[in-house]
C-alpha positions, -999 to 999 in steps of 0.1 A, spaced: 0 0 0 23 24 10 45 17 -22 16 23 -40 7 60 -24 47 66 -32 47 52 -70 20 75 -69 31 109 -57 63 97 -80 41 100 -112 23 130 -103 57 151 -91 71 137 -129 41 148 -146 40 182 -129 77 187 -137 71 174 -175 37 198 -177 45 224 -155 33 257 -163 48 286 -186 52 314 -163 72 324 -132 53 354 -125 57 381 -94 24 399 -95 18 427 -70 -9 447 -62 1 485 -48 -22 510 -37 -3 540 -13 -23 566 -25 -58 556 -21 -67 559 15 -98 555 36 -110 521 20 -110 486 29 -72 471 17 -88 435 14 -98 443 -20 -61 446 -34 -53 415 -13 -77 395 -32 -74 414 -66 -31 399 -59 -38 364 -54 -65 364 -80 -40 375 -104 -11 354 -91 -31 324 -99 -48 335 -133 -13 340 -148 8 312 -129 -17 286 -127 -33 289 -163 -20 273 -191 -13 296 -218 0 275 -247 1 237 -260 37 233 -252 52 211 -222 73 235 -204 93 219 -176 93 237 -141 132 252 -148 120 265 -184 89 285 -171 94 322 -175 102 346 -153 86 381 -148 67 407 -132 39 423 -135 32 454 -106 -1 472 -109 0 504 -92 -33 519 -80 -42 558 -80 -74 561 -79 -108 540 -66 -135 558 -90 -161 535 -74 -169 507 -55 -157 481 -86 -136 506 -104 -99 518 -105 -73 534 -118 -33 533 -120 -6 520 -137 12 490 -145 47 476 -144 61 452 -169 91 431 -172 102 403 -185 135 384 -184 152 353 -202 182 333 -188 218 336 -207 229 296 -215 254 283 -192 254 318 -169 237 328 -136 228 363 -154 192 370 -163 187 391 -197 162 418 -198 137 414 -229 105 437 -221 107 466 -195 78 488 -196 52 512 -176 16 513 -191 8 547 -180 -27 545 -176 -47 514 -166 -83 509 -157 -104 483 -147 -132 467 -133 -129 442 -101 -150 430 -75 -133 410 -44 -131 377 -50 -148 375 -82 -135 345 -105 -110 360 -136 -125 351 -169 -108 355 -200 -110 343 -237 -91 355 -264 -118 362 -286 -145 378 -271 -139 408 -246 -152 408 -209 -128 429 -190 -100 449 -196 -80 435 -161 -79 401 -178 -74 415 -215 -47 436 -204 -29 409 -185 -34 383 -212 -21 402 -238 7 411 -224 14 374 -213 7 365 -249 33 389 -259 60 382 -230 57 345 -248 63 361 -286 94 379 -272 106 349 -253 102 320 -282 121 346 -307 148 349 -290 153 313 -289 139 301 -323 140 328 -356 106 343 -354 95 314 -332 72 337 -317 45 342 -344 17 323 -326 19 343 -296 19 378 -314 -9 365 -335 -29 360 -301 -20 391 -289 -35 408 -321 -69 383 -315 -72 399 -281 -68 438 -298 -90 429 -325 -121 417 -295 -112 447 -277 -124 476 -304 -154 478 -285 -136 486 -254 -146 519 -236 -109 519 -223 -83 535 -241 -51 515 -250 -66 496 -278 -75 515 -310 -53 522 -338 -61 559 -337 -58 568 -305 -21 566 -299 11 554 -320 25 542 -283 1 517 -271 -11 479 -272 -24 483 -307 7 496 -326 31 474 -301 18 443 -310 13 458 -352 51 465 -349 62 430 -341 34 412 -367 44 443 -400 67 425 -423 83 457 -429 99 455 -396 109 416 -397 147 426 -388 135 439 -355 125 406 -342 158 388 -362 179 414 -335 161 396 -309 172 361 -320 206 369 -330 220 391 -306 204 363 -276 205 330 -291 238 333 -316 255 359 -298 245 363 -257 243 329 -255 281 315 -266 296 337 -246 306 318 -221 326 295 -249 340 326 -266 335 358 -253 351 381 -278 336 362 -308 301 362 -292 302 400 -285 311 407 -325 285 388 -331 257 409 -304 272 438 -320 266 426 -356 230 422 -353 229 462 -341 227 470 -378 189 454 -379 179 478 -357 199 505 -375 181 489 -407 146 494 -389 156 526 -374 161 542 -407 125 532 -422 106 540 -392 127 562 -362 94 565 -340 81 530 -343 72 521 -308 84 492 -302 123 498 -314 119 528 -283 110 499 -257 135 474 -268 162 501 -270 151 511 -232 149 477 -224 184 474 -228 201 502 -230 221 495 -197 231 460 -211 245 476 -242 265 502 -223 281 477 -199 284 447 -227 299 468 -252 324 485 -229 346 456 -228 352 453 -264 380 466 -287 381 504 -298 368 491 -333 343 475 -321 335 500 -295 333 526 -324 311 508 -346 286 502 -314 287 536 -305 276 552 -339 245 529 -342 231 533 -307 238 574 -310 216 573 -339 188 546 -329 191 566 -299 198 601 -297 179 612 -270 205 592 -247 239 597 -271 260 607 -235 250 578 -220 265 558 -245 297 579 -243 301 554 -208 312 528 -234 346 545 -247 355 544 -208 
């Protein structure tokens, strides 16, 4: 019997491993500005969201539990316009491990400015990609959906196709949305464009940086550091290529913000040539930050 309950738990701590989920998510819940209410609410709204994106399963793929992936989601909140209703801002940031290294490469790091939602305490979290029911779960799924396009193409050549496209399904049910965020023409900076940018053709080489400078450059260089970094710094000139077609397109700004402080202290350890070369295409893909860049010549 009791070989039986062990042979048991065996299988099921195999098959958990073997089907674990794809996300190791922080989610946090913030609220110092709105006072005189009852905190429980954001307590609740926390855990709710903890288990919506850790618990769920967001694609068809087996991910073991040590390839699940890692980020964080903080929602910030300003304002409670009434009983169900608030308002705030959310943190985003995602991260992907460098082969063979303890260091932890950042691929997404962004603040969605203005976020609004509906949520009652301890009211279930619905969500389905094609039809639109609330902008907490839309908001969270898409950017899940997305986290997963950045993460597959920096491992696999635009491996992450599927996960744009379902990003774009959850914009398209969205149109009726009375929140902003979602519509083509109300901002070139938000959901709508971000997830356009990555799916346009005419932009292709933005998403071949991200496989390039991670999978054929950042990860070898632990085997050959010097050859690894020509290689990151080689696949700068696709963004220099998209730069020069569209300067303003939103998502070059993120992923250039995203790592601007990994460029500055990767690319200060190479040779002057290669130091040169970096430097001329992140001043101009860049400009706003050129004396930051200057740290690299140091």
């Amino acid at each position: 019997m009791k070989k039986g309950i062990l042979l048991f738990f065996l299988l099921l701590n195999f098959y958990t491993n073997i089907h674990a989920q794809e996300f190791f998510c922080t989610v946090s819940v913030r609220s110092p500005q709105v006072e005189g209410t009852d905190k429980r609410v954001f307590e609740s709204l926390q855990t709710s969201l903890n288990e919506f994106v850790n618990n769920r399963k967001w694609t068809n793929y087996p991910f073991q539990t040590e390839e699940r992936i890692e980020c964080s989601i903080l929602i910030t909140i300003d304002e409670r316009l009434s009983v169900d209703e608030f308002k705030g801002r959310i943190n985003l940031a995602l991260r992907r491990p460098v082969y063979n290294t303890s260091y932890n490469t950042v691929l997404f790091n962004y603040v969605e400015e203005s976020f609004q939602f509906k949520y009652i305490e301890f009211q279930s979290l619905d969500f389905n990609s094609n039809n639109y029911t609330s902008n907490l779960t839309s908001v969270i799924a898409y950017y899940l959906y997305f986290f997963l396009g950045l993460d597959f193409d920096s491992f696999s050549e635009y491996g992450g196709t599927p996960f744009f496209e379902k990003a774009q399904e959850i914009v398209n049910a969205a149109q009726s949305s009375p929140y902003t965020g979602w519509k083509s023409y109300e901002s070139m900076k938000n959901k709508y464009w971000l997830v356009e940018n990555m799916l346009n053709p005419s932009y292709r080489e933005l998403r071949k940086f991200n496989y390039e400078y991670h999978r054929l450059g950042m990860d070898d260089l632990s085997k050959n550091t010097s050859a690894s970094r020509g290689k990151m710094a080689q696949s700068l000139e696709l963004l220099r290529k998209v730069y020069n077609e569209h300067p303003n397109l939103f998502a070059l700004q993120l992923l250039v913000q995203s790592k601007r402080d990994e460029f500055i202290k990767l690319f200060s350890e190479g040779s002057n040539m290669e130091k040169n070369k970096v430097l001329g295409i992140l001043k101009k893909i860049d400009p706003a930050n050129s004396s930051k860049y200057e740290k690299i010549k140091k």
